[in-house]
C-alpha positions as CSV (number, residue, x, y, z in Angstrom):
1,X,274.1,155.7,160.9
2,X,276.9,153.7,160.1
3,X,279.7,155.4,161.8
4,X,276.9,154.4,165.0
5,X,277.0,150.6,163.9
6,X,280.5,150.6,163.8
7,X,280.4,151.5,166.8
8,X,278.7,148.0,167.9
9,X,281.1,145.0,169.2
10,X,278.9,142.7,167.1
11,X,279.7,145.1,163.9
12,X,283.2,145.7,164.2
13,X,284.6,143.1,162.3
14,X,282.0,143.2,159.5
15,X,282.8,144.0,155.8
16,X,281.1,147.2,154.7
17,X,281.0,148.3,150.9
18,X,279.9,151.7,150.3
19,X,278.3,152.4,146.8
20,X,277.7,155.6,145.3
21,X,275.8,155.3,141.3
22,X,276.2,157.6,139.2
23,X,273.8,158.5,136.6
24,X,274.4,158.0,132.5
25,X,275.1,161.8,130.9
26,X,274.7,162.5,127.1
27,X,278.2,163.5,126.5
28,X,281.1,162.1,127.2
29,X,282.4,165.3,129.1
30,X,279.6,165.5,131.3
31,X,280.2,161.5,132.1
32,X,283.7,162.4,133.0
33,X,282.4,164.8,135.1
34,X,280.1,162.9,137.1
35,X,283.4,159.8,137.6
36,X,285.1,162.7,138.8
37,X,282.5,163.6,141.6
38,X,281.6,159.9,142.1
39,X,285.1,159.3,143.2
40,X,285.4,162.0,145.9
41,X,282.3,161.4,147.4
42,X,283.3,157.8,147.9
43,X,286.7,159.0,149.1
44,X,285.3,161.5,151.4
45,X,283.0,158.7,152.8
46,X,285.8,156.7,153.4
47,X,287.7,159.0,155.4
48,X,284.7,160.2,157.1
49,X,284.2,156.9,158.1
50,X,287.3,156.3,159.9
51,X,287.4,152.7,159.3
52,X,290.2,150.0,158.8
53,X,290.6,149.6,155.2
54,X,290.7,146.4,154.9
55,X,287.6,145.8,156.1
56,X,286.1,148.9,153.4
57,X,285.6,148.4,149.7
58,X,283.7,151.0,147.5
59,X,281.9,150.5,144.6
60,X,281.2,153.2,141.7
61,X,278.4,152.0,139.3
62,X,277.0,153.8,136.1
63,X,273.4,153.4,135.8
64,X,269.6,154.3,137.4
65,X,270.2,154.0,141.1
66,X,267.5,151.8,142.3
67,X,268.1,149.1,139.9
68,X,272.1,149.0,141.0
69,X,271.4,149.4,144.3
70,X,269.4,145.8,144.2
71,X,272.3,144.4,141.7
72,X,275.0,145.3,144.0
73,X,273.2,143.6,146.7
74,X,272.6,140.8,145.2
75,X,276.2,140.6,144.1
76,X,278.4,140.9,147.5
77,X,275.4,139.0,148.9
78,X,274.6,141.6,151.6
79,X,273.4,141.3,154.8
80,X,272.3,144.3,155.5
81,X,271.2,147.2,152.8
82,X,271.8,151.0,154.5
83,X,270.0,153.5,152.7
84,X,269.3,156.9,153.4
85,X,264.7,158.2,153.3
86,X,263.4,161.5,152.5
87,X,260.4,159.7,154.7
88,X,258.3,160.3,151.7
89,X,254.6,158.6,151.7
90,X,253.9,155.8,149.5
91,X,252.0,157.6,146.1
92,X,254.7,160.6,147.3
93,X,257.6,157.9,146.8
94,X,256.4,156.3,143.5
95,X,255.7,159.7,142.0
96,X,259.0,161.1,143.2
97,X,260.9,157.9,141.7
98,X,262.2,157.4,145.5
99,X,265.0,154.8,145.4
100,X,264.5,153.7,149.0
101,X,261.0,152.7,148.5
102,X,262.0,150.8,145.1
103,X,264.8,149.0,146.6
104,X,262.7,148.2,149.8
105,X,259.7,146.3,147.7
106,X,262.4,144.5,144.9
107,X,264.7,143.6,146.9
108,X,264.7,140.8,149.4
109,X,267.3,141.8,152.1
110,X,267.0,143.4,155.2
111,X,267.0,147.4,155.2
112,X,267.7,149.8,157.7
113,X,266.3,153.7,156.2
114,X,267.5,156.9,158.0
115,X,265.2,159.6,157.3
116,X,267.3,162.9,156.4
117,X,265.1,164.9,159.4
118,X,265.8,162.9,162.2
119,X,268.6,162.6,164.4
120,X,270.8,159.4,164.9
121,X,271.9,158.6,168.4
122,X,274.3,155.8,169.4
123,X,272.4,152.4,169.5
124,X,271.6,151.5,173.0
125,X,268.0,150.8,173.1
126,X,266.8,149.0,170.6
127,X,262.8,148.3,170.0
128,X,261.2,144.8,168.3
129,X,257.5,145.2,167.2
130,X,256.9,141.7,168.5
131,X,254.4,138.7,167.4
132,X,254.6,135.4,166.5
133,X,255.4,135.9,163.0
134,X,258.6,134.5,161.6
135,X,260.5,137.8,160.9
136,X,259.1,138.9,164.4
137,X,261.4,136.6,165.4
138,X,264.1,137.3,162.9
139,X,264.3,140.8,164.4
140,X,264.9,139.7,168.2
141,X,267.2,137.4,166.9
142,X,269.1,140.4,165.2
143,X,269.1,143.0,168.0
144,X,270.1,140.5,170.2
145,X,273.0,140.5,168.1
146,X,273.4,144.2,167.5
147,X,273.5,144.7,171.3
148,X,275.9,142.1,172.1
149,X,278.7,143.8,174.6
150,X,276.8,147.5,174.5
151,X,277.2,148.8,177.9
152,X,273.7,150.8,178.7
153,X,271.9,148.6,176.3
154,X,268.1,147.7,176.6
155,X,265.8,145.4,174.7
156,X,262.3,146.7,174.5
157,X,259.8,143.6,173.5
158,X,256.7,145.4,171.9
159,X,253.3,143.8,171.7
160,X,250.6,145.8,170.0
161,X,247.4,144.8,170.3
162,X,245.2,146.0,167.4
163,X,242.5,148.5,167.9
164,X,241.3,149.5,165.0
165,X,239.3,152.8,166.2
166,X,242.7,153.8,167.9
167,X,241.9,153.9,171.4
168,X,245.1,154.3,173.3
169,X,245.2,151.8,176.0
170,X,249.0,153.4,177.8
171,X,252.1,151.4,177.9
172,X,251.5,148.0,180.2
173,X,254.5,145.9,181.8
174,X,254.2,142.4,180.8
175,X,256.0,138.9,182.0
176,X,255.5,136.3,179.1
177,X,255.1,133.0,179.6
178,X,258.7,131.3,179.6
179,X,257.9,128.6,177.1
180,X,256.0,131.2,174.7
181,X,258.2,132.6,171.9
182,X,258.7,136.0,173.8
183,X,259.6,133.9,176.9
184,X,262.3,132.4,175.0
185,X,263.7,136.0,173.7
186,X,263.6,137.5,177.6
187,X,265.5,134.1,178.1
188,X,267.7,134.6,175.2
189,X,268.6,138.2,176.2
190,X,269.2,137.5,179.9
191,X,271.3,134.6,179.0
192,X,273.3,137.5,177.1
193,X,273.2,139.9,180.3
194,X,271.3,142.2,177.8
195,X,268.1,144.1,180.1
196,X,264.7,143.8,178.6
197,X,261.4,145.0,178.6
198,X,258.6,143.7,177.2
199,X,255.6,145.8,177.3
200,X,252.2,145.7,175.4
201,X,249.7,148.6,174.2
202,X,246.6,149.0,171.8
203,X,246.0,150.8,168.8
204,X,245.8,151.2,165.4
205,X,249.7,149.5,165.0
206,X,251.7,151.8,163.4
207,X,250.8,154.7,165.0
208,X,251.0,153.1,168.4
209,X,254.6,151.7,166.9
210,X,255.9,155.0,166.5
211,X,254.4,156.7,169.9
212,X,256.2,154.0,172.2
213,X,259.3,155.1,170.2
214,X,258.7,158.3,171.1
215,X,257.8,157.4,174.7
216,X,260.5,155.1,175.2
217,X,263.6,157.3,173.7
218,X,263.8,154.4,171.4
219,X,267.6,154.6,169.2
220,X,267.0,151.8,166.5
221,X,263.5,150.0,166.1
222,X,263.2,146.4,164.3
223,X,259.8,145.8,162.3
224,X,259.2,142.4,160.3
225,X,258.7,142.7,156.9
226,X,257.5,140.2,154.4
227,X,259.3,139.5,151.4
228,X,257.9,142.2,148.9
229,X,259.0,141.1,146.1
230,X,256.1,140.2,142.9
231,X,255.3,136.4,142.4
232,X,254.8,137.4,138.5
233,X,258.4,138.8,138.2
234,X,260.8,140.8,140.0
235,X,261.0,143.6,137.5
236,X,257.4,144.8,138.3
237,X,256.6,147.0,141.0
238,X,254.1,144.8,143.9
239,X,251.0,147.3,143.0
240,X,248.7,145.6,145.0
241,X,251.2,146.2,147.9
242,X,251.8,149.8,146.8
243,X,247.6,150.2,146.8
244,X,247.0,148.9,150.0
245,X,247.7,149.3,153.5
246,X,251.2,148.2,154.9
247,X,252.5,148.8,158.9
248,X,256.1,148.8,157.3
249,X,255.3,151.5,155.1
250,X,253.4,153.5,157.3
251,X,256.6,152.9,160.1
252,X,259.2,153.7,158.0
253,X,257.5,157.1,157.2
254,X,256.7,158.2,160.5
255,X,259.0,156.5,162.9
256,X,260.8,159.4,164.9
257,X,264.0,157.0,164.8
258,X,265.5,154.7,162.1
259,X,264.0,151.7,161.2
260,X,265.2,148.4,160.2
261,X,263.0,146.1,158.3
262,X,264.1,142.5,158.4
263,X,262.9,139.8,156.4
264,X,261.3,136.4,157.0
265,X,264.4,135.1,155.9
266,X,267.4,137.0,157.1
Protein backbone atom coordinates (compact mmCIF):
# COMPACT_ATOMS: atom_id res chain seq x y z
CA UNK A 1 0.00 0.00 0.00
CA UNK A 2 2.53 2.42 0.56
CA UNK A 3 5.02 1.70 -2.13
CA UNK A 4 1.31 2.58 -4.20
CA UNK A 5 1.10 6.07 -2.37
CA UNK A 6 4.44 6.76 -3.13
CA UNK A 7 3.58 6.40 -6.20
CA UNK A 8 1.16 9.61 -6.06
CA UNK A 9 2.58 13.16 -7.28
CA UNK A 10 0.72 14.55 -4.19
CA UNK A 11 2.74 11.98 -1.93
CA UNK A 12 6.05 12.12 -3.16
CA UNK A 13 7.50 14.61 -1.13
CA UNK A 14 5.87 13.55 2.10
CA UNK A 15 7.79 12.30 5.26
CA UNK A 16 6.95 8.74 6.03
CA UNK A 17 8.13 6.99 9.35
CA UNK A 18 7.86 3.45 9.51
CA UNK A 19 7.44 1.86 13.09
CA UNK A 20 7.81 -1.68 13.98
CA UNK A 21 7.04 -2.38 18.27
CA UNK A 22 8.41 -4.83 19.63
CA UNK A 23 7.07 -6.66 22.50
CA UNK A 24 8.65 -6.75 26.40
CA UNK A 25 10.36 -10.52 26.85
CA UNK A 26 11.16 -11.85 30.48
CA UNK A 27 14.83 -12.20 29.88
CA UNK A 28 17.20 -10.11 28.80
CA UNK A 29 18.42 -12.57 26.03
CA UNK A 30 15.15 -13.07 24.56
CA UNK A 31 14.87 -8.88 24.59
CA UNK A 32 18.06 -8.89 22.62
CA UNK A 33 16.62 -11.10 20.44
CA UNK A 34 13.54 -9.52 19.50
CA UNK A 35 16.04 -5.74 18.98
CA UNK A 36 17.77 -7.92 16.82
CA UNK A 37 14.64 -8.93 14.52
CA UNK A 38 13.04 -5.47 15.06
CA UNK A 39 15.99 -3.93 13.38
CA UNK A 40 15.99 -6.08 10.14
CA UNK A 41 12.46 -5.86 9.57
CA UNK A 42 12.72 -2.17 9.60
CA UNK A 43 15.75 -2.34 7.41
CA UNK A 44 14.20 -4.68 5.08
CA UNK A 45 11.21 -2.28 4.88
CA UNK A 46 13.30 0.38 4.12
CA UNK A 47 15.00 -1.09 1.25
CA UNK A 48 11.85 -2.69 0.11
CA UNK A 49 10.55 0.54 0.00
CA UNK A 50 12.84 2.14 -2.34
CA UNK A 51 12.54 5.47 -1.07
CA UNK A 52 14.87 8.63 -0.64
CA UNK A 53 16.21 8.49 2.74
CA UNK A 54 15.89 11.52 3.65
CA UNK A 55 12.49 11.62 3.44
CA UNK A 56 12.37 7.97 5.64
CA UNK A 57 12.87 7.67 9.33
CA UNK A 58 12.09 4.43 11.35
CA UNK A 59 11.13 4.08 14.68
CA UNK A 60 11.70 0.83 16.97
CA UNK A 61 9.55 1.02 20.17
CA UNK A 62 9.43 -1.57 23.19
CA UNK A 63 6.04 -2.02 24.50
CA UNK A 64 2.12 -3.45 23.71
CA UNK A 65 1.66 -2.39 20.13
CA UNK A 66 -1.59 -0.69 20.06
CA UNK A 67 -0.84 1.66 22.81
CA UNK A 68 2.66 2.77 20.82
CA UNK A 69 1.10 2.80 17.71
CA UNK A 70 -1.33 5.80 19.15
CA UNK A 71 1.84 7.37 21.08
CA UNK A 72 3.96 7.49 18.06
CA UNK A 73 1.23 9.16 16.28
CA UNK A 74 0.63 11.47 18.45
CA UNK A 75 4.27 12.25 18.69
CA UNK A 76 5.39 13.05 14.89
CA UNK A 77 1.84 14.47 14.64
CA UNK A 78 0.82 12.19 11.75
CA UNK A 79 -1.27 12.79 9.12
CA UNK A 80 -2.06 9.69 8.08
CA UNK A 81 -1.80 6.28 10.20
CA UNK A 82 -1.16 3.07 7.64
CA UNK A 83 -1.93 -0.10 9.30
CA UNK A 84 -2.27 -3.41 8.03
CA UNK A 85 -6.30 -5.64 8.98
CA UNK A 86 -6.84 -9.26 9.35
CA UNK A 87 -10.55 -7.76 8.39
CA UNK A 88 -11.57 -9.29 11.65
CA UNK A 89 -15.37 -8.40 12.92
CA UNK A 90 -15.85 -6.25 15.71
CA UNK A 91 -16.38 -8.92 19.07
CA UNK A 92 -13.70 -11.05 16.64
CA UNK A 93 -11.23 -7.92 16.94
CA UNK A 94 -11.69 -7.18 20.74
CA UNK A 95 -11.40 -10.86 21.60
CA UNK A 96 -8.46 -11.29 19.31
CA UNK A 97 -6.68 -8.02 21.00
CA UNK A 98 -6.62 -6.67 17.21
CA UNK A 99 -4.35 -3.55 17.10
CA UNK A 100 -6.04 -2.07 14.10
CA UNK A 101 -9.38 -1.88 15.65
CA UNK A 102 -7.74 -0.43 19.01
CA UNK A 103 -5.87 2.20 17.35
CA UNK A 104 -8.89 2.99 14.90
CA UNK A 105 -11.41 3.82 18.04
CA UNK A 106 -8.42 5.67 20.41
CA UNK A 107 -6.88 7.40 18.13
CA UNK A 108 -8.09 10.49 16.45
CA UNK A 109 -6.22 10.55 12.98
CA UNK A 110 -7.08 9.43 9.78
CA UNK A 111 -6.42 5.62 8.96
CA UNK A 112 -6.14 3.76 5.93
CA UNK A 113 -6.33 -0.50 6.87
CA UNK A 114 -5.26 -3.04 4.15
CA UNK A 115 -6.73 -6.20 4.80
CA UNK A 116 -3.97 -9.07 4.43
CA UNK A 117 -6.63 -10.99 1.77
CA UNK A 118 -7.04 -8.49 -0.68
CA UNK A 119 -5.07 -7.24 -3.35
CA UNK A 120 -3.60 -3.55 -3.66
CA UNK A 121 -3.70 -1.98 -7.13
CA UNK A 122 -2.18 1.36 -8.02
CA UNK A 123 -4.58 4.23 -6.98
CA UNK A 124 -6.44 5.52 -9.89
CA UNK A 125 -9.97 5.40 -9.00
CA UNK A 126 -10.75 6.46 -5.88
CA UNK A 127 -14.49 6.16 -4.22
CA UNK A 128 -16.08 8.95 -1.43
CA UNK A 129 -19.18 7.61 0.43
CA UNK A 130 -20.73 11.09 0.05
CA UNK A 131 -23.25 13.22 2.36
CA UNK A 132 -23.30 16.34 3.87
CA UNK A 133 -21.50 15.43 6.92
CA UNK A 134 -18.30 17.24 7.69
CA UNK A 135 -15.81 14.33 7.18
CA UNK A 136 -17.86 13.53 3.96
CA UNK A 137 -16.34 16.42 2.98
CA UNK A 138 -13.00 15.97 4.53
CA UNK A 139 -12.66 12.88 2.30
CA UNK A 140 -13.41 14.61 -1.21
CA UNK A 141 -11.19 17.11 -0.02
CA UNK A 142 -8.42 14.39 0.52
CA UNK A 143 -8.83 12.35 -2.67
CA UNK A 144 -8.83 15.31 -4.51
CA UNK A 145 -5.54 15.62 -3.19
CA UNK A 146 -4.40 12.05 -3.50
CA UNK A 147 -5.24 12.21 -7.24
CA UNK A 148 -3.68 15.27 -8.06
CA UNK A 149 -1.48 14.72 -11.45
CA UNK A 150 -2.62 10.69 -11.75
CA UNK A 151 -2.96 10.08 -15.36
CA UNK A 152 -6.18 7.56 -15.66
CA UNK A 153 -7.61 8.93 -12.43
CA UNK A 154 -11.39 9.00 -11.64
CA UNK A 155 -13.37 10.40 -8.78
CA UNK A 156 -16.47 8.38 -8.00
CA UNK A 157 -19.04 10.62 -5.78
CA UNK A 158 -21.18 7.99 -3.85
CA UNK A 159 -24.69 8.74 -2.56
CA UNK A 160 -26.40 5.97 -0.68
CA UNK A 161 -29.70 6.29 0.00
CA UNK A 162 -30.70 4.23 3.10
CA UNK A 163 -33.03 1.35 2.68
CA UNK A 164 -33.20 -0.40 5.55
CA UNK A 165 -34.85 -3.81 4.15
CA UNK A 166 -31.99 -3.71 1.49
CA UNK A 167 -33.68 -3.43 -1.59
CA UNK A 168 -31.12 -2.84 -4.25
CA UNK A 169 -32.20 0.01 -6.36
CA UNK A 170 -28.90 -0.36 -9.25
CA UNK A 171 -26.27 2.17 -9.68
CA UNK A 172 -28.06 5.72 -11.01
CA UNK A 173 -26.04 8.67 -12.82
CA UNK A 174 -26.59 11.81 -10.99
CA UNK A 175 -25.77 15.77 -11.91
CA UNK A 176 -25.86 17.66 -8.42
CA UNK A 177 -26.94 20.84 -8.17
CA UNK A 178 -23.78 23.24 -8.70
CA UNK A 179 -24.30 25.24 -5.54
CA UNK A 180 -24.98 22.03 -3.36
CA UNK A 181 -21.90 20.62 -1.54
CA UNK A 182 -21.37 17.82 -4.14
CA UNK A 183 -21.78 20.55 -6.87
CA UNK A 184 -18.96 22.27 -5.41
CA UNK A 185 -16.66 18.87 -5.26
CA UNK A 186 -17.57 17.99 -9.24
CA UNK A 187 -16.46 21.81 -9.44
CA UNK A 188 -13.56 21.26 -7.40
CA UNK A 189 -12.32 18.16 -9.36
CA UNK A 190 -12.92 19.55 -12.79
CA UNK A 191 -11.20 22.67 -11.85
CA UNK A 192 -8.27 19.99 -11.18
CA UNK A 193 -8.92 18.19 -14.74
CA UNK A 194 -9.65 15.17 -12.36
CA UNK A 195 -12.95 13.06 -14.13
CA UNK A 196 -15.81 12.38 -11.81
CA UNK A 197 -18.68 10.46 -11.27
CA UNK A 198 -21.24 10.89 -9.01
CA UNK A 199 -23.73 8.20 -8.77
CA UNK A 200 -26.45 7.30 -6.10
CA UNK A 201 -27.99 3.81 -5.05
CA UNK A 202 -30.18 2.35 -2.04
CA UNK A 203 -29.56 0.04 0.46
CA UNK A 204 -28.78 -1.01 3.69
CA UNK A 205 -25.28 1.44 3.49
CA UNK A 206 -22.51 -0.65 4.03
CA UNK A 207 -23.40 -3.31 2.12
CA UNK A 208 -24.36 -1.18 -0.86
CA UNK A 209 -20.80 0.70 -0.01
CA UNK A 210 -18.89 -2.24 -0.65
CA UNK A 211 -21.00 -3.68 -3.81
CA UNK A 212 -20.36 -0.36 -5.85
CA UNK A 213 -16.71 -1.02 -4.95
CA UNK A 214 -16.98 -4.11 -6.42
CA UNK A 215 -18.99 -2.81 -9.38
CA UNK A 216 -16.97 -0.02 -9.99
CA UNK A 217 -13.29 -1.69 -9.86
CA UNK A 218 -12.90 0.79 -7.08
CA UNK A 219 -8.63 1.03 -6.02
CA UNK A 220 -8.96 3.14 -2.69
CA UNK A 221 -12.44 4.09 -1.02
CA UNK A 222 -12.77 7.24 1.48
CA UNK A 223 -15.50 6.75 4.35
CA UNK A 224 -16.06 9.52 7.06
CA UNK A 225 -15.56 8.54 10.43
CA UNK A 226 -16.38 10.31 13.59
CA UNK A 227 -13.91 10.96 16.17
CA UNK A 228 -14.14 7.57 18.28
CA UNK A 229 -12.45 8.47 20.92
CA UNK A 230 -14.52 8.19 24.78
CA UNK A 231 -15.69 11.59 26.30
CA UNK A 232 -14.94 9.92 29.90
CA UNK A 233 -11.21 9.25 29.02
CA UNK A 234 -9.14 8.15 26.23
CA UNK A 235 -7.81 5.06 27.97
CA UNK A 236 -11.17 3.30 27.80
CA UNK A 237 -12.34 1.39 25.01
CA UNK A 238 -15.93 3.49 23.38
CA UNK A 239 -18.11 0.26 24.46
CA UNK A 240 -21.18 1.71 23.45
CA UNK A 241 -19.56 2.13 20.00
CA UNK A 242 -18.07 -1.40 20.15
CA UNK A 243 -21.97 -2.68 21.07
CA UNK A 244 -23.64 -0.97 18.42
CA UNK A 245 -23.95 -0.62 14.89
CA UNK A 246 -21.19 1.37 12.91
CA UNK A 247 -20.98 1.66 8.72
CA UNK A 248 -17.11 2.28 9.31
CA UNK A 249 -16.78 -0.94 11.07
CA UNK A 250 -18.88 -2.90 8.94
CA UNK A 251 -16.76 -1.12 5.72
CA UNK A 252 -13.55 -1.67 6.89
CA UNK A 253 -14.39 -5.49 7.27
CA UNK A 254 -15.92 -6.18 4.17
CA UNK A 255 -14.74 -3.70 1.67
CA UNK A 256 -13.07 -5.68 -1.29
CA UNK A 257 -10.44 -2.79 -1.42
CA UNK A 258 -8.60 -0.65 1.27
CA UNK A 259 -10.31 1.75 3.12
CA UNK A 260 -9.39 5.06 4.41
CA UNK A 261 -11.31 6.52 7.28
CA UNK A 262 -10.85 10.19 7.71
CA UNK A 263 -11.89 12.23 10.48
CA UNK A 264 -14.18 15.23 11.03
CA UNK A 265 -11.12 17.03 11.54
CA UNK A 266 -8.33 15.94 9.31
Amino acid sequence: MLKNLADLPSIQSAKITILHVVASESTAAAMTQKWEEGGKILANAIQFLNLDPSQVSAILRQGEPKDVVCQVADEIEADLIIMGSRGLKRLQSILANSVSQYVFQLSSRPMLLVKDDIYVKKIKRVMVAFDDSTSAENCWKLALFLLQNVPGSQLILANIITNLGGKISGITEIKPDKDSVMGLAVLQAENQCIPVRCVSSSGKPGEELCRLVEELNVDLLLIGSPDRRPSIAKSFVDIDRLIGASLSDYVRVNASCPVLLARTIV
